[in-house]
MDAnalysis code that builds the backbone (N, CA, C; Angstrom):
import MDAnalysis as mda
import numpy as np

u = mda.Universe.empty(585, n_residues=195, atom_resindex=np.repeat(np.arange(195), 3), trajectory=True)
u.add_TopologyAttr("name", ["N", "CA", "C"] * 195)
u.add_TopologyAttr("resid", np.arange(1, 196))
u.add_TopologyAttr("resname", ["UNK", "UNK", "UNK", "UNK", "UNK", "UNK", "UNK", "UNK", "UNK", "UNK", "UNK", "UNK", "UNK", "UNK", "UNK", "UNK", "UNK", "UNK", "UNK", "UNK", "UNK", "UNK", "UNK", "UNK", "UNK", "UNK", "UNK", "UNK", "UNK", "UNK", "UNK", "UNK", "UNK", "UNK", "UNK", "UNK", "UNK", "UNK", "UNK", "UNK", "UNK", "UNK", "UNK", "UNK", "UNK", "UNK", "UNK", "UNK", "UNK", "UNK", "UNK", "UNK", "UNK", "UNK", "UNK", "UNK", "UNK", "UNK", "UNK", "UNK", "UNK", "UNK", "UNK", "UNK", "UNK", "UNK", "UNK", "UNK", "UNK", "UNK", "UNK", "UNK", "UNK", "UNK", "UNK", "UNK", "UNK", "UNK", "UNK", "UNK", "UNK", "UNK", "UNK", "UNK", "UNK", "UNK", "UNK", "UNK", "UNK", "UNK", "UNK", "UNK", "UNK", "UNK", "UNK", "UNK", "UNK", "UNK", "UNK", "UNK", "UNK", "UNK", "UNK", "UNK", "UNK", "UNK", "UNK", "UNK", "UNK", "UNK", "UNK", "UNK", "UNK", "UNK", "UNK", "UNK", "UNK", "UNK", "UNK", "UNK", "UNK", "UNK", "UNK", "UNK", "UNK", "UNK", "UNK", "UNK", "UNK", "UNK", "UNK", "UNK", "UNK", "UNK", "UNK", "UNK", "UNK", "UNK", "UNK", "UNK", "UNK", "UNK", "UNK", "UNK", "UNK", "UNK", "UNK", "UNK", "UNK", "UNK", "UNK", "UNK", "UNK", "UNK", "UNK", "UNK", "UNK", "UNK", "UNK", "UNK", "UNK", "UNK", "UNK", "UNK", "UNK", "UNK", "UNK", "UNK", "UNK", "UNK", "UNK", "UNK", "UNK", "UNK", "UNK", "UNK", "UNK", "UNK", "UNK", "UNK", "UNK", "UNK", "UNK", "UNK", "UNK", "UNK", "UNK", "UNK", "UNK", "UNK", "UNK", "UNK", "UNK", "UNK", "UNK"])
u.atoms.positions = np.array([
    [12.950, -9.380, 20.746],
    [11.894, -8.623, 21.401],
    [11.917, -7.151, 20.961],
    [13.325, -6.003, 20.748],
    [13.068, -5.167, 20.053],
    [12.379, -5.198, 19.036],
    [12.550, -6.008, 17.882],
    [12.614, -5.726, 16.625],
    [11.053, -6.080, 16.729],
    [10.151, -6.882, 17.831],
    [8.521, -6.975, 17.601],
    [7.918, -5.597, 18.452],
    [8.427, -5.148, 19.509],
    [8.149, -3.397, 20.051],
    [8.360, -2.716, 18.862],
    [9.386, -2.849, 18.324],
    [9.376, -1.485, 17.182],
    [8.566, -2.083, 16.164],
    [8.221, -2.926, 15.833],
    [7.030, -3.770, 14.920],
    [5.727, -3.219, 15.204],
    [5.387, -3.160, 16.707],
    [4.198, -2.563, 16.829],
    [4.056, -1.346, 16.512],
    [5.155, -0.844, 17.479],
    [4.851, 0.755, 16.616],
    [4.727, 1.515, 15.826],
    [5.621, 0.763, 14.479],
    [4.945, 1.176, 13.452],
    [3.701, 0.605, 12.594],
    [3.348, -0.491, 12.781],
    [2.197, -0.634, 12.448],
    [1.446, -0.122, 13.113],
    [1.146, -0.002, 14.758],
    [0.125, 1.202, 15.287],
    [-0.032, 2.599, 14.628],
    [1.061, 2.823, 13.942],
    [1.301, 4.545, 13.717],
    [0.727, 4.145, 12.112],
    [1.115, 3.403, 11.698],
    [0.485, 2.911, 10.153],
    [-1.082, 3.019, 9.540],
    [-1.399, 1.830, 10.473],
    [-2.291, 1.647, 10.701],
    [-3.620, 3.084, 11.124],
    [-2.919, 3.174, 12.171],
    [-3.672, 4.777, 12.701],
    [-3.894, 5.560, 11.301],
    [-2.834, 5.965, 11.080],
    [-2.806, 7.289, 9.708],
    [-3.620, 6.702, 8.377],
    [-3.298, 5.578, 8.054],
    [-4.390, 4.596, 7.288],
    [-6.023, 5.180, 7.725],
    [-6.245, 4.442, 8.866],
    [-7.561, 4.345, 9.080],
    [-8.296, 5.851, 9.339],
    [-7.122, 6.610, 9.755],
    [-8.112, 8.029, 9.653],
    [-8.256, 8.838, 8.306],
    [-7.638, 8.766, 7.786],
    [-7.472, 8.904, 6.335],
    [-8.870, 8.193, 5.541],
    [-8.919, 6.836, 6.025],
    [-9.935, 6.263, 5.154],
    [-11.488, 6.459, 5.687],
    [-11.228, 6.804, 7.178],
    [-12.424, 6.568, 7.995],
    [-13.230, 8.285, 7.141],
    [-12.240, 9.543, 6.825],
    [-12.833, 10.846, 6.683],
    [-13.147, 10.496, 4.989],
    [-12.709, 9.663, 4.488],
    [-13.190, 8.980, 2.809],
    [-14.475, 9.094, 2.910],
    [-14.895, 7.958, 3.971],
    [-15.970, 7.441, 3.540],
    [-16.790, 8.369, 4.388],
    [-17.107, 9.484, 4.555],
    [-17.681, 10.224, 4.936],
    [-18.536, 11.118, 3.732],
    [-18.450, 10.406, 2.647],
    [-19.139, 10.881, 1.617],
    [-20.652, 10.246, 1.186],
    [-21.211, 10.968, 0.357],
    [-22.774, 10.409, 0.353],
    [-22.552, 8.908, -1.048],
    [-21.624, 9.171, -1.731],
    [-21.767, 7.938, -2.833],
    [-21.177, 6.831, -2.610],
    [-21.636, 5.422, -2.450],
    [-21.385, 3.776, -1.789],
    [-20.670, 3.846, -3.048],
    [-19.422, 3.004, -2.518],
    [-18.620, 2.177, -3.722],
    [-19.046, 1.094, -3.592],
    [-19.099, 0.437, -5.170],
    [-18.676, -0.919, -5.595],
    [-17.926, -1.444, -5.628],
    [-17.063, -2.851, -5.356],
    [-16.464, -3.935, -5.089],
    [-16.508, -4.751, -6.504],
    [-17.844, -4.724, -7.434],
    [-18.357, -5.327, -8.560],
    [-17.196, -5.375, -9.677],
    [-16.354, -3.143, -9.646],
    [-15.628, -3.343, -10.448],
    [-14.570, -4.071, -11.119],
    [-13.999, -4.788, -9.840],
    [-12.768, -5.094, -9.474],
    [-12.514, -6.736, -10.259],
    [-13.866, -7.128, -10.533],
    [-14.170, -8.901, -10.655],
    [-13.950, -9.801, -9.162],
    [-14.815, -10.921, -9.384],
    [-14.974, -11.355, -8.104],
    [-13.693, -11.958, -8.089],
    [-13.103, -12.597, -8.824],
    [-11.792, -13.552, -8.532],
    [-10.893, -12.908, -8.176],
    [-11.005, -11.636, -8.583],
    [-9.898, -10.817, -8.168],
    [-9.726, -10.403, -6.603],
    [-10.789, -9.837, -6.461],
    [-11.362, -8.845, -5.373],
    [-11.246, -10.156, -4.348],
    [-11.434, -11.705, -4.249],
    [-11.520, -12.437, -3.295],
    [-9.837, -13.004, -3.131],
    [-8.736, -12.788, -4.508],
    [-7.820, -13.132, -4.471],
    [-6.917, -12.072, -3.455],
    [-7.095, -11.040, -3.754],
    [-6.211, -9.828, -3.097],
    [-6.946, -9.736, -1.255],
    [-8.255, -10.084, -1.080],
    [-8.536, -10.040, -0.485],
    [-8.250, -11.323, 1.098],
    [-8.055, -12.113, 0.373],
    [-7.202, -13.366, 1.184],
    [-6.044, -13.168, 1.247],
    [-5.426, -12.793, 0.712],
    [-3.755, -12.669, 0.265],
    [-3.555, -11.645, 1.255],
    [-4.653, -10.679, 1.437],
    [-4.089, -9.759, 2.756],
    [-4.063, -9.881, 4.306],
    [-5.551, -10.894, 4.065],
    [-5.383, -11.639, 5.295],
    [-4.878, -12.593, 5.726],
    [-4.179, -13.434, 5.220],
    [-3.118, -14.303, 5.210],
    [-2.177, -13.437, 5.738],
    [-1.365, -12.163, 4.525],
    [-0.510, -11.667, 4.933],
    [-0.310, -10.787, 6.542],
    [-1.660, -10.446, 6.588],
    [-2.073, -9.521, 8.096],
    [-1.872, -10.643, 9.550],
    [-2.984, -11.986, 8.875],
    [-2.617, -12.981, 10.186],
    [-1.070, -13.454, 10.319],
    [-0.640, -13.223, 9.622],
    [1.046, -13.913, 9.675],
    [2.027, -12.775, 10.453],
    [1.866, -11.690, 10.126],
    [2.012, -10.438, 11.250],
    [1.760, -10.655, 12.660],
    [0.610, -10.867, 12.764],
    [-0.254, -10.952, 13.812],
    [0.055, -12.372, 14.324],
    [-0.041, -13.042, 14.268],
    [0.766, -14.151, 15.013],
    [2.522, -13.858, 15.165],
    [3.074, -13.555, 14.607],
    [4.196, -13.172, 15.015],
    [4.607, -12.284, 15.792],
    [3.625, -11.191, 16.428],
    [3.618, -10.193, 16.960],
    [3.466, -11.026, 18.452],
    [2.188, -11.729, 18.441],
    [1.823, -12.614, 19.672],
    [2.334, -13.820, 20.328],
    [3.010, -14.239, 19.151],
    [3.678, -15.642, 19.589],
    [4.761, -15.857, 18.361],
    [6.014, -15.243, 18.285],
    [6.902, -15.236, 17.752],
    [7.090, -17.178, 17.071],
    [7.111, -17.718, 18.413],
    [7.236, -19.459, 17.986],
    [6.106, -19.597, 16.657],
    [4.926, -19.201, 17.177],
    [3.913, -19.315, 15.799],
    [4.067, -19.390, 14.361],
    [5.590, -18.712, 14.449],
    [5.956, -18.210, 12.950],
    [7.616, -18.697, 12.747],
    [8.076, -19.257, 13.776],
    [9.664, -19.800, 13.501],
    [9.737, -20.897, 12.508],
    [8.816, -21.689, 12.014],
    [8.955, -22.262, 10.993],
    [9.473, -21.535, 9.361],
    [9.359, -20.348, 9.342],
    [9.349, -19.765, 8.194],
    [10.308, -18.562, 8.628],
    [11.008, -18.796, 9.424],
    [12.216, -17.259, 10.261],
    [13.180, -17.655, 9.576],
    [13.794, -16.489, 9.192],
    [14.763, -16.460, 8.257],
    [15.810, -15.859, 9.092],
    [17.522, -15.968, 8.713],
    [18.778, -15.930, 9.814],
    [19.115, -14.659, 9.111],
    [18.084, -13.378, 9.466],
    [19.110, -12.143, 8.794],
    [19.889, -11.402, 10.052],
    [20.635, -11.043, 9.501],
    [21.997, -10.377, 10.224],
    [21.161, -8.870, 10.706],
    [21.593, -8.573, 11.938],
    [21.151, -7.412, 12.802],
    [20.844, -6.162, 11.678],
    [22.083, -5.809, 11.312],
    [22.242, -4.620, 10.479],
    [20.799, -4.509, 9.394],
    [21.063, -6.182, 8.724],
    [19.894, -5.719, 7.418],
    [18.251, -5.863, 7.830],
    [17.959, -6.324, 9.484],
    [16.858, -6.267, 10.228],
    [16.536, -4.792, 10.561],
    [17.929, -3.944, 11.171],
    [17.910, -2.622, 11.379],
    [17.509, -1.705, 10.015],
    [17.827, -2.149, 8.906],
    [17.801, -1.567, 7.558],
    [16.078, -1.231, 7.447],
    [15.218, -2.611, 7.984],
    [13.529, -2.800, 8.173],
    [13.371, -1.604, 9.075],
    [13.937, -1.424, 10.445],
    [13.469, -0.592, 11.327],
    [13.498, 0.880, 10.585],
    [14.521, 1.411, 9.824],
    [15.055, 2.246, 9.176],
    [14.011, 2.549, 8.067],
    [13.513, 1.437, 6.963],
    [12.775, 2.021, 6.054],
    [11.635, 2.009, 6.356],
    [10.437, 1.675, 7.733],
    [9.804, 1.569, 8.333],
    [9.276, 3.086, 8.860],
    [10.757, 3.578, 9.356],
    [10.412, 4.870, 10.003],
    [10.255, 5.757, 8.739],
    [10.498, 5.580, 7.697],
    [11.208, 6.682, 6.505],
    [9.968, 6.630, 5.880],
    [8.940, 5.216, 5.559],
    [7.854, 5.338, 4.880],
    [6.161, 5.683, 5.398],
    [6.299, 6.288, 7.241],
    [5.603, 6.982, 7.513],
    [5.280, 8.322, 7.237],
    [6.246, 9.212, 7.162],
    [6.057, 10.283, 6.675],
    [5.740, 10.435, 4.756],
    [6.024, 9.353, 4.591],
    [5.929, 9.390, 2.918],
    [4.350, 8.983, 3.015],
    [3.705, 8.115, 3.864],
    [2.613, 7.522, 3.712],
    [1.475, 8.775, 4.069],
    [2.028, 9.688, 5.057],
    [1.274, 11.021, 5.321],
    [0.844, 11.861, 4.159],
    [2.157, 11.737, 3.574],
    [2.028, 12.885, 2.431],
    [1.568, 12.253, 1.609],
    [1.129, 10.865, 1.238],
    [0.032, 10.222, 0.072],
    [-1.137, 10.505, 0.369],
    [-1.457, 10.275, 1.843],
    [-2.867, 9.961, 2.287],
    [-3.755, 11.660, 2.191],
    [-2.806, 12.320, 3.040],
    [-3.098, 13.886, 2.511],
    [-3.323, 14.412, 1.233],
    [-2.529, 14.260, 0.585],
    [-2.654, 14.595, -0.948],
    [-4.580, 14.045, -1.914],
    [-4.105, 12.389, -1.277],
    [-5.551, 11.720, -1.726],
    [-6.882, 12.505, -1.051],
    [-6.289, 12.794, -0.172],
    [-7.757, 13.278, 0.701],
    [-9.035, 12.354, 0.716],
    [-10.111, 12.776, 0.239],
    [-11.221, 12.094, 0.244],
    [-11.383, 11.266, -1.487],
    [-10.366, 11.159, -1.553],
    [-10.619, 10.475, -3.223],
    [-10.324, 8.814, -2.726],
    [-9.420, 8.307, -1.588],
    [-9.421, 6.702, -1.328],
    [-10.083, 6.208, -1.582],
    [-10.109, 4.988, -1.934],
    [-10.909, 3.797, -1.556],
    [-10.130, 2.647, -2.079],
    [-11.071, 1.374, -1.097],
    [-10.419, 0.251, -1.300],
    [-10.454, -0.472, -2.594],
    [-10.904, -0.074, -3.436],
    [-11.537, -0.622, -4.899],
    [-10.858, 0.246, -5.462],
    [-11.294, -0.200, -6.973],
    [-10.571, 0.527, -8.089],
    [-12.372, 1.140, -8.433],
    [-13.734, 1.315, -7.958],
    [-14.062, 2.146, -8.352],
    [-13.657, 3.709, -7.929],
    [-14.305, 4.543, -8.781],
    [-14.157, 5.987, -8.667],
    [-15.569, 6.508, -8.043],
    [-14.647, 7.552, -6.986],
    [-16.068, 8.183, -6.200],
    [-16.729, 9.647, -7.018],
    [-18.324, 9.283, -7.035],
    [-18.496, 10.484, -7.222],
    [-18.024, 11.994, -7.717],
    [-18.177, 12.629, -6.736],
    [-17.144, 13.776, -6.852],
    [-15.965, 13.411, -6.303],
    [-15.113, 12.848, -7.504],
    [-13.558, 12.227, -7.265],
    [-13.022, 13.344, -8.047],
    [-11.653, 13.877, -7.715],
    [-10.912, 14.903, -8.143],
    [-9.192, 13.826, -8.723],
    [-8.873, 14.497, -9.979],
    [-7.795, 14.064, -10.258],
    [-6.375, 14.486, -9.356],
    [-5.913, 13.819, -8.750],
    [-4.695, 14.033, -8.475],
    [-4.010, 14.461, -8.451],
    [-3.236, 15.583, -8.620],
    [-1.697, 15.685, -8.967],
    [-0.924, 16.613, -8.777],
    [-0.937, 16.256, -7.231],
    [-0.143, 17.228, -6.512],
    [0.701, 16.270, -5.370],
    [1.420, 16.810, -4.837],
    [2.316, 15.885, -3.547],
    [3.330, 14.969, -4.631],
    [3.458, 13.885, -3.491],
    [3.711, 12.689, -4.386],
    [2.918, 12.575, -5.989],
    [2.318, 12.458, -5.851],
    [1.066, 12.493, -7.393],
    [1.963, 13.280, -8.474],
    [2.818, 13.979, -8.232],
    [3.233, 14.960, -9.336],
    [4.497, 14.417, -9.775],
    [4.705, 13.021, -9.605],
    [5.896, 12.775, -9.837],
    [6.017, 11.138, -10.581],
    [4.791, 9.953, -9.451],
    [4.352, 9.317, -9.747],
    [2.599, 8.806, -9.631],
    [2.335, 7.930, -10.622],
    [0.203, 8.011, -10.518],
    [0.145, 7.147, -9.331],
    [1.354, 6.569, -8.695],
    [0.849, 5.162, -7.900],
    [1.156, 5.275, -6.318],
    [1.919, 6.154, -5.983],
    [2.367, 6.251, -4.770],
    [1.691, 5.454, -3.749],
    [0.908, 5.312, -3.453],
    [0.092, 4.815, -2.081],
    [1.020, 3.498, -2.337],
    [0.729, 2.982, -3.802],
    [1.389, 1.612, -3.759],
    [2.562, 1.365, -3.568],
    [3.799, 2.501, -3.829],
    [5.114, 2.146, -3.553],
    [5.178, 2.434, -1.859],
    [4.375, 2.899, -1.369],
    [4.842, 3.080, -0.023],
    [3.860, 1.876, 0.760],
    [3.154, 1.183, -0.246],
    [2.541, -0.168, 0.523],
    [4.032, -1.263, 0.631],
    [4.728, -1.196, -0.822],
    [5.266, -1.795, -0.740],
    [7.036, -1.736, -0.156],
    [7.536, -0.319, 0.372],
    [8.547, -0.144, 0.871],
    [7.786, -0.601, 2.477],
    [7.039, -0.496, 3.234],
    [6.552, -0.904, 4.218],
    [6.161, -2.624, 4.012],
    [5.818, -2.796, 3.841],
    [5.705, -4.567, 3.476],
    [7.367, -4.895, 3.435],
    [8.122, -4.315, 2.611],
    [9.551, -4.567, 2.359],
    [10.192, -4.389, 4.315],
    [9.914, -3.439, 4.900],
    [10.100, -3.374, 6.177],
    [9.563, -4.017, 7.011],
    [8.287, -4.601, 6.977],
    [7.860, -5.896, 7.857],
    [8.329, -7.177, 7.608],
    [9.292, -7.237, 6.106],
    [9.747, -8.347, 6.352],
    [10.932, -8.449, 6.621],
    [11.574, -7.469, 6.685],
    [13.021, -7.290, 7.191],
    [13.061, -7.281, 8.341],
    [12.533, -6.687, 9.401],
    [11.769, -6.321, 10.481],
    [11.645, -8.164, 10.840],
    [10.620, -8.891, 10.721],
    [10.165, -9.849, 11.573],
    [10.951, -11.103, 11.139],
    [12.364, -10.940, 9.852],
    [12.997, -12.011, 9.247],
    [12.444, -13.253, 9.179],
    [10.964, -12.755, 8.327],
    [10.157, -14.548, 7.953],
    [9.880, -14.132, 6.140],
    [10.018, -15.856, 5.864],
    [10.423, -15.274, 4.535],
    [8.603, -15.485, 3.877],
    [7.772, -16.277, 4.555],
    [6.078, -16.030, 4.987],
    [5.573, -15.311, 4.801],
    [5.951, -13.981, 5.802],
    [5.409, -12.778, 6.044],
    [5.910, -12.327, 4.651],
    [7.517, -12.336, 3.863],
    [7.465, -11.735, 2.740],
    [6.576, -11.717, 1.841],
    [6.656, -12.995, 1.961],
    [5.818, -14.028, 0.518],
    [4.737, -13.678, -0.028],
    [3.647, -13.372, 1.138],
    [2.721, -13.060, 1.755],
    [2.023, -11.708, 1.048],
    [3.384, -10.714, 1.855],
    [3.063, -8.983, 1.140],
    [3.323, -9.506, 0.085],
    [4.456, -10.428, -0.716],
    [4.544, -9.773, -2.133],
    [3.406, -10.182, -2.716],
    [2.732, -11.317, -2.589],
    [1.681, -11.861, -3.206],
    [0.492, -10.492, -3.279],
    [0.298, -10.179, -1.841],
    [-1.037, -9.019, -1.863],
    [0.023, -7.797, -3.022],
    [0.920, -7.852, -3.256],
    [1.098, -6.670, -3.481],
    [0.699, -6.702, -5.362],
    [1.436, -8.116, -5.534],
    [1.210, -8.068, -6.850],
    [-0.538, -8.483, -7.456],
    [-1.592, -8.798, -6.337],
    [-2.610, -8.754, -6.635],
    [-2.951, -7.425, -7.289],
    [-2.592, -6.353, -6.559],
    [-2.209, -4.781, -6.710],
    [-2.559, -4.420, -8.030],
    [-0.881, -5.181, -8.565],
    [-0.205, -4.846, -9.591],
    [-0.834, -5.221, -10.749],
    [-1.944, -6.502, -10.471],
    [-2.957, -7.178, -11.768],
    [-4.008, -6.433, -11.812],
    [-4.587, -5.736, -10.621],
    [-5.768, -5.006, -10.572],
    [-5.404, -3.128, -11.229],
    [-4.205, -2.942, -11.458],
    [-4.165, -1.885, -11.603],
    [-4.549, -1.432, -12.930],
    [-4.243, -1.986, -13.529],
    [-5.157, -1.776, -15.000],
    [-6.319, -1.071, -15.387],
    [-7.118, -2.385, -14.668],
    [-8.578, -1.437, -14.298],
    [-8.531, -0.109, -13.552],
    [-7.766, -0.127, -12.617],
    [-7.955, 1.275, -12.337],
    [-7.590, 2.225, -12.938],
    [-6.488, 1.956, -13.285],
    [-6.307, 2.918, -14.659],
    [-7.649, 3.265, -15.906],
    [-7.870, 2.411, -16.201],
    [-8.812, 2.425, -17.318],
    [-10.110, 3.366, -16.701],
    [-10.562, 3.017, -15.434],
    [-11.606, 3.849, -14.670],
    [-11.134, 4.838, -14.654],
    [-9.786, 5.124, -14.548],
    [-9.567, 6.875, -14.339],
    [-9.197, 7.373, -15.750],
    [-8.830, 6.965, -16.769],
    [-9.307, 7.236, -18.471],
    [-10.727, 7.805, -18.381],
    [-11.417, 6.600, -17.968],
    [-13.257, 6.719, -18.461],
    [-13.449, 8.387, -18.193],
    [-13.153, 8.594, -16.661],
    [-13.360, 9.516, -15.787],
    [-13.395, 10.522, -16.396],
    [-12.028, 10.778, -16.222],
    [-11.054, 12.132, -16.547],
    [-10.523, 12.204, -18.273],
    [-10.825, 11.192, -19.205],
    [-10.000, 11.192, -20.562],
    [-8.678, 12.254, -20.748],
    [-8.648, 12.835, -21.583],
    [-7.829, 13.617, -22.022],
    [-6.495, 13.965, -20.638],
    [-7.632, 14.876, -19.936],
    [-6.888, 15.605, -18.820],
    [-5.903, 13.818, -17.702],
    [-6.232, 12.673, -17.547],
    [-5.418, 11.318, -17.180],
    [-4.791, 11.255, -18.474],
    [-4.618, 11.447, -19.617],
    [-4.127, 10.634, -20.563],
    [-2.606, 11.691, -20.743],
    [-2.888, 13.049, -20.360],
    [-1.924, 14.068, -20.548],
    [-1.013, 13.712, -19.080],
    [-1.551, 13.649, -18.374],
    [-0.943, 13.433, -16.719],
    [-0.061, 11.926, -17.183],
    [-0.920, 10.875, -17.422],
    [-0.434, 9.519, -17.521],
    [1.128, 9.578, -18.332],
    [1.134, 10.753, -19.580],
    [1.980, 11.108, -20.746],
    [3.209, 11.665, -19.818],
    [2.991, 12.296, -18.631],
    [4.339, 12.977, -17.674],
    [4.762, 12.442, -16.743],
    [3.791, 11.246, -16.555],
    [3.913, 10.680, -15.114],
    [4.421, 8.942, -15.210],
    [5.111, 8.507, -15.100],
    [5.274, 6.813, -14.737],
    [4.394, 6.006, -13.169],
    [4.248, 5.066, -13.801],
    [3.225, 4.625, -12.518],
    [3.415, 4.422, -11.159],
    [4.967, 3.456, -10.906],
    [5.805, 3.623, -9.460],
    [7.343, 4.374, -9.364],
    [7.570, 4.666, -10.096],
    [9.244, 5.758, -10.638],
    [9.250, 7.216, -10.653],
    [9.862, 8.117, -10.544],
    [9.669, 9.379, -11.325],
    [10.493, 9.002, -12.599],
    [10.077, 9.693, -13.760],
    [10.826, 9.424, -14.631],
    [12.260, 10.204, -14.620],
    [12.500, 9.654, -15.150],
    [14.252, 10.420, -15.707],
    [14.400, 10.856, -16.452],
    [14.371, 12.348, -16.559],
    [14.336, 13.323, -17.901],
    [15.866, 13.701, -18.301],
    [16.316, 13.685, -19.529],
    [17.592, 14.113, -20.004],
    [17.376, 15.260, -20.237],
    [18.490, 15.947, -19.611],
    [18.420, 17.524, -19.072],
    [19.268, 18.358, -21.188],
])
């Protein structure tokens, strides 16, 4: 019963900082497309999250719902979930801030979209995504179903196939000035410079 109270709370607090973040996005005059993304794609990542979201969500409500797929982890490495849970809110602040009004759920590019590269951004191009996936890594440590893992990793590596294109959209965009950034920057790492 702890480990689904502290479950909520950080997905409430997640969630929250997410949605206000995205809700002041779309407060802009130019509609994104979905088109970019390809349909197989865009419907693959798009199930894969709701799968992964309802499997949360039943476990939150009815723990039994999900004991078929509960995995026997030891307190400590459940506490380890509560631990990187709390650690990747404040990291998720400082992405969402940084992005400002440039989000969106697609790999198109908005309008007056501004390049990046400051905060997190100045270190790696992908951040939002490593802190999707240190949080996914904490909901499954957190609710010990190996489902719920399965689940994030699947949405995550939908991610990881779609990122391409986004890359390539932010080439089109920005050329030179992404291609010099892309040249200093690694996509989920900082690099390791020999001093």
């Amino acid at each position: 019963m702890t480990f689904r109270i502290i479950l909520m709370i950080l997905l409430g607090a997640m969630v929250s900082l997410s949605t206000i973040y995205r809700l002041k996005a779309t407060q802009t005059d130019d509609a994104i497309s979905w088109q970019d993304e390809g349909f197989a794609l865009m419907i693959a990542l798009r199930l894969s999250g709701v799968i992964m979201w309802l499997s949360v969500i039943i476990y939150l409500l009815n723990p039994d719902g999900m004991a078929w797929s509960s995995l026997n982890l030891p307190f400590w490495l459940r506490s380890v979930g509560v631990g990187l849970g709390i650690f990747t809110l404040p990291l998720a602040y400082w992405v969402f801030s940084s992005l400002g009004k440039n989000i969106t759920t697609t790999v198109a590019i908005r309008k007056n979209h501004s390049l990046v590269t400051h905060g997190p951004y100045r270190w790696i191009r992908h951040p939002l995504y490593m802190v999707g996936a240190l949080f996914f890594s904490s909901i499954s440590l957190l609710t010990a179903n190996w489902f719920i893992a399965l689940s994030g990793l699947t949405m995550l590596l939908m991610l990881w196939v779609r990122l391409p294109k986004e890359e390539a959209n932010l080439l089109e965009r920005f050329g030179d000035e992404y291609r010099i950034y892309m040249a200093r920057t690694e996509r989920f790492l900082p690099k390791w410079r020999k001093k």
